[in-house]
C-alpha positions as CSV (number, residue, x, y, z in Angstrom):
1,X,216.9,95.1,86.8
2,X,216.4,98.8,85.1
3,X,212.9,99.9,86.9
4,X,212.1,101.0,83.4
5,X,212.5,98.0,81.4
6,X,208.9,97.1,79.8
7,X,207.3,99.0,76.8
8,X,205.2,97.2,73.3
9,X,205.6,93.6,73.1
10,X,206.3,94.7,69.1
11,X,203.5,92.6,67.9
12,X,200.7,94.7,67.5
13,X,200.6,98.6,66.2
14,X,199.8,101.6,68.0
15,X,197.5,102.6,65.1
16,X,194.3,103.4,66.7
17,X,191.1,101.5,65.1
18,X,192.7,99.8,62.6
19,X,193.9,95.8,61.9
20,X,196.7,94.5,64.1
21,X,199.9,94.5,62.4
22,X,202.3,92.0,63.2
23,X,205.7,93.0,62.6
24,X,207.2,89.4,61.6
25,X,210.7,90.2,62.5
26,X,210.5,90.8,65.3
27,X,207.8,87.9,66.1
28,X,210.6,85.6,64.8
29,X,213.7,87.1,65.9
30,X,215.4,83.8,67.6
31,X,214.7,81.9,64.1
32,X,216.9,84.7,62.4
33,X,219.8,85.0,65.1
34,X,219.3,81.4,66.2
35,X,218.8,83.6,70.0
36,X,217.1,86.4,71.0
37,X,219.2,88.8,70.7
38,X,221.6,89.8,73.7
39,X,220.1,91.4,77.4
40,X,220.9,94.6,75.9
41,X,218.4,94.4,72.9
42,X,215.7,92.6,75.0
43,X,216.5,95.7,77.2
44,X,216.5,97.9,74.3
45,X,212.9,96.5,72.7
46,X,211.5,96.4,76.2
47,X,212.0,100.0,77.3
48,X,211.7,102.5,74.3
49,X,208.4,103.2,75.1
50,X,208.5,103.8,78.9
51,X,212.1,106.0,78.3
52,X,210.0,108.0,75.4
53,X,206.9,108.2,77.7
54,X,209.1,109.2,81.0
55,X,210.8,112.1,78.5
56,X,207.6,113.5,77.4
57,X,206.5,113.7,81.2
58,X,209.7,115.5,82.4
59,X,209.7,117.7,79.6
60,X,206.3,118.8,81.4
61,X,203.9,117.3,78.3
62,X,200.8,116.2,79.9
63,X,199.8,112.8,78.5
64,X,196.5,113.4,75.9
65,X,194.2,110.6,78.3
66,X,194.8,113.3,80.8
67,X,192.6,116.0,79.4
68,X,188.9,115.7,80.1
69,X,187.3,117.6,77.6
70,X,183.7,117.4,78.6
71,X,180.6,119.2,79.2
72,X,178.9,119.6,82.7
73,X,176.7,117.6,81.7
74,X,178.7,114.3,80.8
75,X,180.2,114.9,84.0
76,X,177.4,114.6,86.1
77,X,176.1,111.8,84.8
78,X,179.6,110.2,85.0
79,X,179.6,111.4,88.9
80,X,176.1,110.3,89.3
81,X,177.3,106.6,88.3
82,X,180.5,106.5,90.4
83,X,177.7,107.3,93.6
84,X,176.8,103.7,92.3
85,X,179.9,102.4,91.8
86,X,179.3,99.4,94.2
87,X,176.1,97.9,92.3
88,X,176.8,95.0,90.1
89,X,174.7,96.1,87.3
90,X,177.2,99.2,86.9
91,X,177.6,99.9,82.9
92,X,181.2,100.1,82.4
93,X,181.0,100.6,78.8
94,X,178.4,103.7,79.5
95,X,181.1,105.1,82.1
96,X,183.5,104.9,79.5
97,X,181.9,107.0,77.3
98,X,180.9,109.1,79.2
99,X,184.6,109.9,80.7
100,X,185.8,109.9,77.8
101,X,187.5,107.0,77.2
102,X,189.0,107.7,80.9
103,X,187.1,105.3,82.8
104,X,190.1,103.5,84.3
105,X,191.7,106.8,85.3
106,X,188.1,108.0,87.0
107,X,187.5,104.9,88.5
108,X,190.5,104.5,90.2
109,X,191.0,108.0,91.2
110,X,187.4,108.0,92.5
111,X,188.2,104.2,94.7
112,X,191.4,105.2,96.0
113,X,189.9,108.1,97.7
114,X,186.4,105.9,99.0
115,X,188.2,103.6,100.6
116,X,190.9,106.4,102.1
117,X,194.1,105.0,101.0
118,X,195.0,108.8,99.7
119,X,194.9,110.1,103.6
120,X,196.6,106.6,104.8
121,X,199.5,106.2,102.4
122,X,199.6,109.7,101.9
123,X,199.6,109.7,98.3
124,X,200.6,113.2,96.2
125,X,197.5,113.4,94.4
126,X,199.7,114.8,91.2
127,X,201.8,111.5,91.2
128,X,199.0,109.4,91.7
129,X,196.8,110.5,88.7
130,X,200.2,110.6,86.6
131,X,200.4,107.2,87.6
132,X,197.1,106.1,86.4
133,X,197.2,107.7,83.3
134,X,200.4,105.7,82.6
135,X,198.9,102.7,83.7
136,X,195.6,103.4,81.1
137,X,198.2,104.7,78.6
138,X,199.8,101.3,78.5
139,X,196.6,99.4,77.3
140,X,196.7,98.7,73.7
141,X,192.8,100.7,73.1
142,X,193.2,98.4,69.8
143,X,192.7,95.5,71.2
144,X,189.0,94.7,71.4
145,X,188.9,93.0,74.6
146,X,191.8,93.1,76.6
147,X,191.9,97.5,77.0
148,X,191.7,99.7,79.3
149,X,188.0,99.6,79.4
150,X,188.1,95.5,80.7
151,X,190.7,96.6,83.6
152,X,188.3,99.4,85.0
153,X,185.5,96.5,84.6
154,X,187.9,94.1,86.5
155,X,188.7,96.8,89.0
156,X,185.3,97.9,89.5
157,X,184.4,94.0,90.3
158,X,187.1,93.9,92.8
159,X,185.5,96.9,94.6
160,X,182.7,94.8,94.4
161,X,184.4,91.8,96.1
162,X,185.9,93.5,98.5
163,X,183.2,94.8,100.2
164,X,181.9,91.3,100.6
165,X,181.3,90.7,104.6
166,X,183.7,87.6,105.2
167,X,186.4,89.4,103.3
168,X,185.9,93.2,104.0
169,X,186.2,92.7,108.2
170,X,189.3,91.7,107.8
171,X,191.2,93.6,104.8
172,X,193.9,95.9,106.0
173,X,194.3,99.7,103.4
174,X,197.2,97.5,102.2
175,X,195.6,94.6,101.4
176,X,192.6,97.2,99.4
177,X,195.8,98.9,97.5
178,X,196.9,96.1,96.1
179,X,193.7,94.7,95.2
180,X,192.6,97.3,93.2
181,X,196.1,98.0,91.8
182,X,196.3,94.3,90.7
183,X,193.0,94.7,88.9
184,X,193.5,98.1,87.1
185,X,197.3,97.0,86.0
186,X,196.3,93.3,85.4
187,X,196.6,93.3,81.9
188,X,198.6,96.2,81.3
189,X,200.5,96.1,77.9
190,X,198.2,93.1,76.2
191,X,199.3,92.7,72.6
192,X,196.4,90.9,72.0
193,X,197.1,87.4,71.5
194,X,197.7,84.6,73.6
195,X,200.9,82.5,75.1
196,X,201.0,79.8,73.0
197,X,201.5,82.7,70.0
198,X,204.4,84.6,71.3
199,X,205.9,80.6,72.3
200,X,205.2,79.4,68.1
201,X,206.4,82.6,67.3
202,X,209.5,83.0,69.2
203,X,208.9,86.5,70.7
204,X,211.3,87.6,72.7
205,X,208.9,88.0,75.7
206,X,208.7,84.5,75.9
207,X,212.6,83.4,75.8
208,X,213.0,86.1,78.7
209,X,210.5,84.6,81.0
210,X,211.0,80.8,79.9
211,X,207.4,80.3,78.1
212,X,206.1,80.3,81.7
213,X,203.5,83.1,82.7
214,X,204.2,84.8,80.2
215,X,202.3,87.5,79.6
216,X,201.6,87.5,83.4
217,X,205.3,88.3,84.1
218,X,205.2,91.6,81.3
219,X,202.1,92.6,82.7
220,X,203.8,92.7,86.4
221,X,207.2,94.2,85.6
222,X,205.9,96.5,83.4
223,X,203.2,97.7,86.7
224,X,206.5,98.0,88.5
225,X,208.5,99.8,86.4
226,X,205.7,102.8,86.2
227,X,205.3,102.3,89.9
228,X,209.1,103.2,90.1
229,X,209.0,105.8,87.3
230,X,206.3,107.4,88.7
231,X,208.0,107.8,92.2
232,X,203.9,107.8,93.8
233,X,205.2,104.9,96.8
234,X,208.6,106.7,97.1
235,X,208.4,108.5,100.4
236,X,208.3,104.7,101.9
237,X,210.2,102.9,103.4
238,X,212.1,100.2,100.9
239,X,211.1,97.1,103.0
240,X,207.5,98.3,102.6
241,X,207.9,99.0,98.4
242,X,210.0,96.3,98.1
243,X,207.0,93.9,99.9
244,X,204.5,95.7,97.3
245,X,206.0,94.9,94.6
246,X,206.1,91.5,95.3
247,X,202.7,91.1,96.4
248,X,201.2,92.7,93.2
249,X,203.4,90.0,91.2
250,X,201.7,87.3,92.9
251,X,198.5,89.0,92.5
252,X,199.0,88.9,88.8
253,X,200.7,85.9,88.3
254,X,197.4,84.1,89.6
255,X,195.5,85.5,86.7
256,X,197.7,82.7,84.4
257,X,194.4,80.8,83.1
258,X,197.0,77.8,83.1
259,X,197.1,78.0,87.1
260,X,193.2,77.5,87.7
261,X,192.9,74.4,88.9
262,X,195.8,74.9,91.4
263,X,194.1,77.5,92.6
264,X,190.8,75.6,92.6
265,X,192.2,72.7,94.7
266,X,193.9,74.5,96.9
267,X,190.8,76.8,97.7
268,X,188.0,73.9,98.0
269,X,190.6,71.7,100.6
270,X,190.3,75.3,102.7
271,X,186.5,75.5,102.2
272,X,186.4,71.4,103.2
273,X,188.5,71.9,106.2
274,X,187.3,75.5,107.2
275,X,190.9,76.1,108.3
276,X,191.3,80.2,106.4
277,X,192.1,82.3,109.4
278,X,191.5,85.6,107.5
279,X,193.5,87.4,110.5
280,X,196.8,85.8,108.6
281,X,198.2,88.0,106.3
282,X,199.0,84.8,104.3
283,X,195.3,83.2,103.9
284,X,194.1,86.9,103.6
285,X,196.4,87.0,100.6
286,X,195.2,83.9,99.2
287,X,191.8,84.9,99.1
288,X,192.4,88.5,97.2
289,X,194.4,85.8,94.6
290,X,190.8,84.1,94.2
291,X,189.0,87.4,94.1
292,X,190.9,88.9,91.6
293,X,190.7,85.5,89.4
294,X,186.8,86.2,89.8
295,X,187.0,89.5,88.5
296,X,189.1,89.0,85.9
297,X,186.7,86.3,84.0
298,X,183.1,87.7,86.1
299,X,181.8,88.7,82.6
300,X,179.5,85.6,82.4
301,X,178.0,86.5,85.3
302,X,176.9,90.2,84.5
303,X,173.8,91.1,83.4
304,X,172.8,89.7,79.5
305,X,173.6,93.1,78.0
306,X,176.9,93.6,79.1
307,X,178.0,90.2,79.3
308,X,176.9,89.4,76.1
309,X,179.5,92.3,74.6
310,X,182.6,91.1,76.4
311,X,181.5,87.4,74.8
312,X,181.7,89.2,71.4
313,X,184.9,91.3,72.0
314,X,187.0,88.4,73.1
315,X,186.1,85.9,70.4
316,X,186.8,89.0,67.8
317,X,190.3,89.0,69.8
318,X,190.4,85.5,69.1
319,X,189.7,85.3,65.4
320,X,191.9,88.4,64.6
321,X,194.4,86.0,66.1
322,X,193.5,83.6,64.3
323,X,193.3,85.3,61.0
324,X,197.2,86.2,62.2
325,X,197.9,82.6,62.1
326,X,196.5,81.8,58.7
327,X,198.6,85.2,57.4
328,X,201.2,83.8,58.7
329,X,200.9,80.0,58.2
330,X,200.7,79.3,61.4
331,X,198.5,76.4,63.0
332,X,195.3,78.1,63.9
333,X,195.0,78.1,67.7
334,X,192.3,76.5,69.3
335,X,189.1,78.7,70.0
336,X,190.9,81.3,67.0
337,X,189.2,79.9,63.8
338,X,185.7,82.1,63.0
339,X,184.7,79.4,60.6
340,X,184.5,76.8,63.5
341,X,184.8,78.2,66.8
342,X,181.6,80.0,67.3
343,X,180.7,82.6,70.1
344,X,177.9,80.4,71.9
345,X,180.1,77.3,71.7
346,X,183.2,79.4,73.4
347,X,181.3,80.7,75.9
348,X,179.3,77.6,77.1
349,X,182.7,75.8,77.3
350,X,183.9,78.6,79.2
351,X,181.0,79.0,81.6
352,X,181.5,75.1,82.2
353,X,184.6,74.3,82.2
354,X,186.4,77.8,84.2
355,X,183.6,80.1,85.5
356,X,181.0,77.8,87.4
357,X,183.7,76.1,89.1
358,X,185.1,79.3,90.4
359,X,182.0,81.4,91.6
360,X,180.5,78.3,93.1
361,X,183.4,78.1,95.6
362,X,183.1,82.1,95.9
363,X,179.5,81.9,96.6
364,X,180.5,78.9,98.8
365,X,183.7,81.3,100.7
366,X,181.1,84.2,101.0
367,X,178.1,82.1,102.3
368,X,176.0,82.7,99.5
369,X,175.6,86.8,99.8
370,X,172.7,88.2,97.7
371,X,175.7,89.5,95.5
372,X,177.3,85.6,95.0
373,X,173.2,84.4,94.4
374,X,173.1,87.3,91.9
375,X,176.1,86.8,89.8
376,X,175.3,82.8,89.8
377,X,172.0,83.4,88.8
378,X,173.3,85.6,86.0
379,X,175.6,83.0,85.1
380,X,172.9,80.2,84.6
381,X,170.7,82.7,82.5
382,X,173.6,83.9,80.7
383,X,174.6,80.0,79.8
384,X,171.0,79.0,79.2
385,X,171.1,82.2,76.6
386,X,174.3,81.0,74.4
387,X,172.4,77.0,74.4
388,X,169.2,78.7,72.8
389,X,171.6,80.7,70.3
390,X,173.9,77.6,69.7
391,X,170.8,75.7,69.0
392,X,169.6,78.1,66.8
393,X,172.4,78.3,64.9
394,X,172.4,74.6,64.7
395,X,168.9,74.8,63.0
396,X,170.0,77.0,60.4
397,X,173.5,75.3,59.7
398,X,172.4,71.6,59.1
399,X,171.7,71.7,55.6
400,X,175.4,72.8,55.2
401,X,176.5,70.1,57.2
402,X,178.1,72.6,59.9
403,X,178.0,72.0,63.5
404,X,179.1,74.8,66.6
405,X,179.1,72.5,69.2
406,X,181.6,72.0,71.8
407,X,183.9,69.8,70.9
408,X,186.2,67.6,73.5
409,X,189.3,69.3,71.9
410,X,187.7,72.6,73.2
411,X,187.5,71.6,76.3
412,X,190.6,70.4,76.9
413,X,192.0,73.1,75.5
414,X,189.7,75.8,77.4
415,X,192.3,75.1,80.0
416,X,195.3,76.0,78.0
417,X,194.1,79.6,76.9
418,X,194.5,82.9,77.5
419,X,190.4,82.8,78.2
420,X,187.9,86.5,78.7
């Protein structure tokens, strides 16, 4: 297909800081044309915005995240943090800030060069930034969770992972590339809402990729088409591209929530058996799959301060969502209704249900490294935190006859969503 088809989803605005808007028409195209449209208008509503962004950049406009318009001091502090980029307690939301809303950008400039993949693949340090600034260009900065700001936490996690003993003796620069490319272009082009809402809806997205992985799928093609627009892997050979590409799709297709427990299963019968032979490409694959599944839903297991935002920013992703469905009369989704679904209800399902069953086979793949003992310990303090808030809230809600508790709906359904 055209290297430049991906772009907006078309369901939420570019309008920075303000409410998502949901253009309906478009949400509901196939219940006005009976199909979604022809492969020309999916091509069309795919690729405006990567055909508008390519013009700007050959007319020689350099793309506003670009500009770094701090003082020396910002900077310092912001280079004084990247020397620390390794720790687990790193403040991604302080880095943010501080780079001006270009952590991602920073970050992965500032990786890509520690762990020489510039010198090996030898990158054009022009094309390679340009690249990056598409990438955090093509996070909606709307969204309050799932922006730019969660794919340099993701990606700084990964950096994190691999460096983990078992896994780092064996990575090949390849294998680092498209670890921390997966990570940083994960989520690329989130409109904020979950699967089962572009499926109800009938978005377009979802006919093209058969209500299967589907934001997955967008967020791949769309990394490839800036990976080809950009021209930064160009002076390669095609066999080698061509195997990139692929590789970062099946990177990013095991983020699909929906997928965990095949991932689960098939990682404990290789921690049972003890059969991973890291030196194969194909089990060394594998295990950057379950690394960056770790990453992508690690926020439990940060420190109380910073895990405790992302818990806030993704149930405020969920009840916007929510608050879309009741606009729209729409059956609320589950985990999307603010008058029920409370943050320390969410997140203790989520902890139970998705997170401790992951990092306990990571600690268990690592052999328990002070970093797998720290994040685990964080994730039991973390959980015991959201109990004594959920009881709290219990406490105060009883004479209204309102109750946050995890209910068996949630659970089952914790499996089903599009989940921090």
């Amino acid at each position: 297909g055209d290297a430049r088809v991906r772009g907006q989803t078309g369901v939420v605005s570019e309008r920075r800081g303000s409410y998502p808007f949901i253009d309906f028409r478009l949400l509901n195209n196939s219940a006005l044309s009976g199909e979604v449209g022809t492969k020309k208008k999916v091509k069309r509503l795919l690729s405006f915005q990567r055909y508008f962004h390519a013009s700007r950049l050959l007319r020689g406009i350099v793309p506003q995240a670009s500009l770094y318009l701090l003082d020396e001091d910002y900077l310092g502090q912001a280079r004084h943090m990247l020397s620390k980029v390794g720790m687990w307690d790193f403040d991604i939301f302080l880095f943010d800030r501080l780079t001006n809303g270009n952590s991602l950008v920073t970050l992965l400039c500032h990786l890509f060069n520690v762990h020489g993949l510039i010198h090996h693949f030898q990158l054009d340090m022009v094309t390679l930034h340009r690249f990056f600034v598409m990438v955090q260009d093509d996070y909606h900065s709307q969204n309050p969770y799932h922006n730019a700001v969660h794919a340099a936490d993701v990606t700084q996690a990964m950096h994190c992972y691999l460096r983990e003993p078992k896994l780092a003796n064996f990575l090949t620069p390849s294998d680092i590339m498209l670890g921390l490319l997966a990570a940083a272009a994960h989520d690329v082009d989130h409109p904020g809402v979950n699967q089962p809402f572009l499926i109800k809806t009938k978005h377009h997205l979802a006919s093209l990729y058969q209500n299967v992985s589907v934001l997955e799928n967008h967020h791949w093609r769309s990394t490839i088409g800036m990976l080809r627009e950009s021209r930064l892997l160009a002076h390669l050979p095609k066999e080698v591209t061509q195997d990139i590409e692929q590789q970062l799709g099946s990177l990013i297709l095991a983020t699909d929530i929906n997928r965990q427990n095949e991932f689960l299963i098939r990682l404990k019968s290789h921690l049972d058996n003890q059969d991973l032979r890291l030196e194969d490409a194909q089990d060394r694959h594998f295990m950057l799959q379950i690394a960056l599944k770790c990453a992508d839903i690690c926020n439990p297991c940060r420190v109380w301060d910073l895990s405790k935002q992302w818990s806030e920013r993704v149930c405020e992703e969920f009840y916007r969502q929510g608050d879309l469905e009741q606009k729209f009369e729409l059956e609320i989704s589950p985990l999307c209704n603010q008058q029920k679904d409370t943050v320390p209800s969410i997140q203790i399902g989520f902890m139970t249900y998705i997170v401790e069953p992951l990092f306990e086979r990571w600690a268990q793949f690592t052999g328990n490294t002070p970093l797998s003992e720290n994040m685990l310990n964080h994730l039991r303090r973390n959980k015991a935190k959201w109990r004594s808030l959920l009881h709290k809230q219990h406490s105060s809600s009883r004479s209204n006859d309102h109750s946050g508790q995890v209910t068996g709906s949630q659970e089952q359904t914790l499996n089903e969503e599009e989940t921090p």
